[in-house]
C-alpha positions in Angstrom: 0.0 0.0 0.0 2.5 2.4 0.7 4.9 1.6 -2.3 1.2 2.9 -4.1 2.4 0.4 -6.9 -0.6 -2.6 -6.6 -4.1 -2.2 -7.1 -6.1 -4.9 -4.5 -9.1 -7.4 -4.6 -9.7 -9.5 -2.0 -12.5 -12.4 -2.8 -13.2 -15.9 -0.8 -11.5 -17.6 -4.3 -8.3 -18.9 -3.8 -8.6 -20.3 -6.9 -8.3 -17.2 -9.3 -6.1 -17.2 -12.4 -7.3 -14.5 -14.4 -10.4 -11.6 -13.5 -13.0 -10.9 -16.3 -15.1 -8.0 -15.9 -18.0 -9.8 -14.8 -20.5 -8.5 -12.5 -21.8 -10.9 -9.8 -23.3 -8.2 -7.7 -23.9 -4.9 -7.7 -23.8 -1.4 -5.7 -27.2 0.2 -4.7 -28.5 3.9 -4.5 -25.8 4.8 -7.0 -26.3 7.8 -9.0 -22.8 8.6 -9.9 -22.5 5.9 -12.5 -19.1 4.4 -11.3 -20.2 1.5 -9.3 -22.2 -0.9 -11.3 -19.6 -0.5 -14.5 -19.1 -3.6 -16.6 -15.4 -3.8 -14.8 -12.9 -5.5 -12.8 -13.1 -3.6 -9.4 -10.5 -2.7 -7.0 -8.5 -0.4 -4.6 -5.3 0.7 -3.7 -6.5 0.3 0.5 -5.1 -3.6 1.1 -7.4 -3.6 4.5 -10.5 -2.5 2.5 -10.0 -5.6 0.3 -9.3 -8.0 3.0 -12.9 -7.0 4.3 -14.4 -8.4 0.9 -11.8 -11.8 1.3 -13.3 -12.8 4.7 -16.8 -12.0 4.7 -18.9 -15.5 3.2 -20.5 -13.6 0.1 -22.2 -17.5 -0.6 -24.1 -17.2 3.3 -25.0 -13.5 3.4 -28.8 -12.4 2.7 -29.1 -8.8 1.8 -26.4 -6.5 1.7 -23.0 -5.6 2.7 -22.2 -1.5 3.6 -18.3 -0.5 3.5 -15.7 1.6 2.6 -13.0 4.2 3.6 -12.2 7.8 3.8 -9.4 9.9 4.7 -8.4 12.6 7.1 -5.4 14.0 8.9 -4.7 15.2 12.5 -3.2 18.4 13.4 0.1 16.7 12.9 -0.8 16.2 9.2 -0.6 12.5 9.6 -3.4 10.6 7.3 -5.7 8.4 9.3 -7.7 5.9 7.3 -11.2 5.6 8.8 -13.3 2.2 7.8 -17.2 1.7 7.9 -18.1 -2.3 7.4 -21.2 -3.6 7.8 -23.1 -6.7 7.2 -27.5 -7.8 7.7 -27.4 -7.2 11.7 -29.9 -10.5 11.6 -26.6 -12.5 11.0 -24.0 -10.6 13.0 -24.5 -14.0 15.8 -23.3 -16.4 13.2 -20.2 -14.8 12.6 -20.1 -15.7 8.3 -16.4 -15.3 7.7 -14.4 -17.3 6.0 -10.8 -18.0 4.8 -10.0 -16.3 1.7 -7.3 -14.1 -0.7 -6.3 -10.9 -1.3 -5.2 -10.6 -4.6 -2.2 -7.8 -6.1 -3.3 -6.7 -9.5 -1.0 -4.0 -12.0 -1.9 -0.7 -10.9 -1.4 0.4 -14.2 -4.2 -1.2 -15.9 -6.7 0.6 -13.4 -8.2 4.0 -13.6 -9.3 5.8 -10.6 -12.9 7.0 -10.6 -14.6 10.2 -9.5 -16.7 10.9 -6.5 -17.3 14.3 -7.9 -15.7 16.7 -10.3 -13.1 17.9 -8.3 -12.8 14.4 -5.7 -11.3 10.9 -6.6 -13.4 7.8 -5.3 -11.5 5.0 -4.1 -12.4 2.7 -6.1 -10.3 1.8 -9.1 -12.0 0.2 -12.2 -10.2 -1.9 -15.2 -13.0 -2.9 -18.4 -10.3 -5.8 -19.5 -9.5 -9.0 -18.2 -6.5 -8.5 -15.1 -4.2 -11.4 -14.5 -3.2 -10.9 -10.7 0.6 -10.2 -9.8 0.8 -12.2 -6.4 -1.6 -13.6 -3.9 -1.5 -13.6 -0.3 -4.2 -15.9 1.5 -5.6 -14.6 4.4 -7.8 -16.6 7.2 -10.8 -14.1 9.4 -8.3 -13.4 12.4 -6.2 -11.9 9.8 -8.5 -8.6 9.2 -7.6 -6.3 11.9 -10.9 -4.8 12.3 -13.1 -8.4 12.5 -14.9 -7.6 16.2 -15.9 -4.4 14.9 -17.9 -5.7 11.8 -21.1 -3.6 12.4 -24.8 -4.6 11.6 -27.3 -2.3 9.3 -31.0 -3.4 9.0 -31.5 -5.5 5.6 -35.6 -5.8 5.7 -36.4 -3.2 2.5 -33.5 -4.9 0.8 -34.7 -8.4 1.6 -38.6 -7.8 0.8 -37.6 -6.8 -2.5 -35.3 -10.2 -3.0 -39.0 -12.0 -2.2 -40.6 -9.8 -4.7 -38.0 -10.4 -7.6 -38.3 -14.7 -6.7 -41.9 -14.1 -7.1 -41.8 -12.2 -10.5 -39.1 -14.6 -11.6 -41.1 -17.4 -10.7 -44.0 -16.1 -12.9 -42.2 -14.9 -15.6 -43.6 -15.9 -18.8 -41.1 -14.4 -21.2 -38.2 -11.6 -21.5 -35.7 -9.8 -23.1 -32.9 -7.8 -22.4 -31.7 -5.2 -25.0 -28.4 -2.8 -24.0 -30.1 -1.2 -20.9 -33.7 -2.1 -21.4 -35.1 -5.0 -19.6 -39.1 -6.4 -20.0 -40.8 -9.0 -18.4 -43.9 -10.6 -18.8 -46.2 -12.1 -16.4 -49.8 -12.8 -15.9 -52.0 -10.2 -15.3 -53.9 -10.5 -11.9 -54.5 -8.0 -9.4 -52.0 -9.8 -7.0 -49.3 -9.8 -9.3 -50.1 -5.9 -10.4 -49.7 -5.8 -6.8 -46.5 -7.4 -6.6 -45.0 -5.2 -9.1 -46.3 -2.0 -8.1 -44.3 -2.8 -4.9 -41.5 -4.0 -6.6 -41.4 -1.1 -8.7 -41.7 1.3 -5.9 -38.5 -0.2 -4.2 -36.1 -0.5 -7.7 -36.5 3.4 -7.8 -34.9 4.1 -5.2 -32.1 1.4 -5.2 -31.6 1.5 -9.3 -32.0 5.8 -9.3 -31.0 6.2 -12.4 -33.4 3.5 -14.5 -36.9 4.7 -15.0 -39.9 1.4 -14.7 -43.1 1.3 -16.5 -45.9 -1.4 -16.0 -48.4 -2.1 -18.7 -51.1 -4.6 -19.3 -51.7 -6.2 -22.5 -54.1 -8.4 -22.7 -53.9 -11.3 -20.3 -50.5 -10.6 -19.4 -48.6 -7.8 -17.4 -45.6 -6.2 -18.9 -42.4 -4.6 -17.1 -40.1 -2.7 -18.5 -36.7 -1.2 -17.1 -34.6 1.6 -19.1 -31.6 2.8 -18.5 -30.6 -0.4 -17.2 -27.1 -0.1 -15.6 -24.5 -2.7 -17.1 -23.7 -4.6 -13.6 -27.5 -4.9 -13.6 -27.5 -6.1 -17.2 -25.5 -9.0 -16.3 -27.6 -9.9 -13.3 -30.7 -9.7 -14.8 -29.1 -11.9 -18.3 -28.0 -14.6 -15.5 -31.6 -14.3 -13.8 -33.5 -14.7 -16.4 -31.0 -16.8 -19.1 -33.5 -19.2 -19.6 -36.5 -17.3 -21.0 -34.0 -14.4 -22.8 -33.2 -18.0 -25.2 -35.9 -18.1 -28.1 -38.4 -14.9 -26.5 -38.7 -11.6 -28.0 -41.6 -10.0 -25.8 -42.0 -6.6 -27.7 -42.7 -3.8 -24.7 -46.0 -1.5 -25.5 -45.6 1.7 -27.2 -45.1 4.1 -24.3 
């Protein structure tokens, strides 16, 4: 970290040989556009990655708050300060696990903007990375493990149940660049269930704007603007109904 020469990732994957820019999850409330690129993500903080190598991605419901920001004391010594957070509901189970943090060529990375005068700290690369080194790391390694915090997850996990229940329903969709339909039956519980859904994905997807139409017997949905992380996501959701459907959205 000091050397400022590495770019860092940590995952639970020992296993990695080469990083694709493929999106397995994604950043909510984002309106600045840099966190739900089609990207390899890192950062140059090593001890914010080792947060993301010892959390249990594959046991956590909901979502996962963290990050780091920088000050300096009257000596004009910079002090890092962390915020990490996980669904308070499973703080008791402790779900850490052993895991890496990977070294990746700083120079392939661009730093992105928090605003137009403030770097982020996040680092993004839209190729594939091959990693430099990798040093595995077990939960007692992170420094800051008994002060993992807990945030409550209930918004973000009704809407989980509301997606499974549109999924579940789904008769046909497509996804086309940043526009995403779906089409379900038309009922009054299911009108129901997407009105709510809807109401929820405007505040966690700000950007996209959602429409709900019916046509005929069925119910259409239709997201714009779709971000690209949630492009992926929603092609991997739905990968089985986007082969051989073209639902055609209303005329708006």
């Amino acid at each position: 970290m000091a050397q400022e020469v590495f770019i860092f990732h940590g995952s639970n994957n020992r296993m990695i040989e080469v990083f694709t820019p493929t999106r397995t999850s994604v950043e909510l409330y984002d309106r600045r556009g840099i966190g739900n690129q089609q990207a390899v993500y890192g950062t140059h903080d090593g001890l914010w990655s080792m947060f993301f190598a010892v959390v249990d991605r594959a046991r956590l419901r909901g979502s996962i708050r963290n990050g780091v920001m920088y000050f300096h004391n009257r000596a004009g010594e910079r002090l890092a300060v962390y915020n990490f957070s996980i669904n308070q509901e499973q703080l008791p189970e402790k779900p850490w696990t052993a895991g890496a943090l990977y070294f990746l060529p700083r120079a392939l990375f661009k730093r992105q903007m928090l605003s137009e005068h403030a770097f982020a700290n996040e680092w993004t690369c839209p190729r594939e990375v091959r990693p430099l080194a990798r040093l595995d790391v077990d939960p007692e390694d992170f420094p800051f493990l008994d002060q993992i915090s807990g945030h409550d997850d209930g918004f973000l996990l009704r809407n989980n149940t509301l997606g499974d229940t549109i999924r579940a329903a789904a008769l046909a969709a497509s996804l086309e660049g940043g526009r995403f339909t779906v089409t379900v039956p038309a009922s009054p519980e299911m009108a129901q269930t997407l009105t709510e859904w809807i109401d929820i994905q405007k505040s966690l997807i700000p950007t996209a704007q959602l429409t709900m139409a019916e046509v005929g017997a069925d119910l259409w949905m239709t997201i714009h603007n779709l971000p690209p992380a949630y492009q992926q996501i929603y092609g991997k959701a739905y990968r089985e109904l986007l082969r051989g459907s073209d639902p055609r959205p209303p005329a708006q």
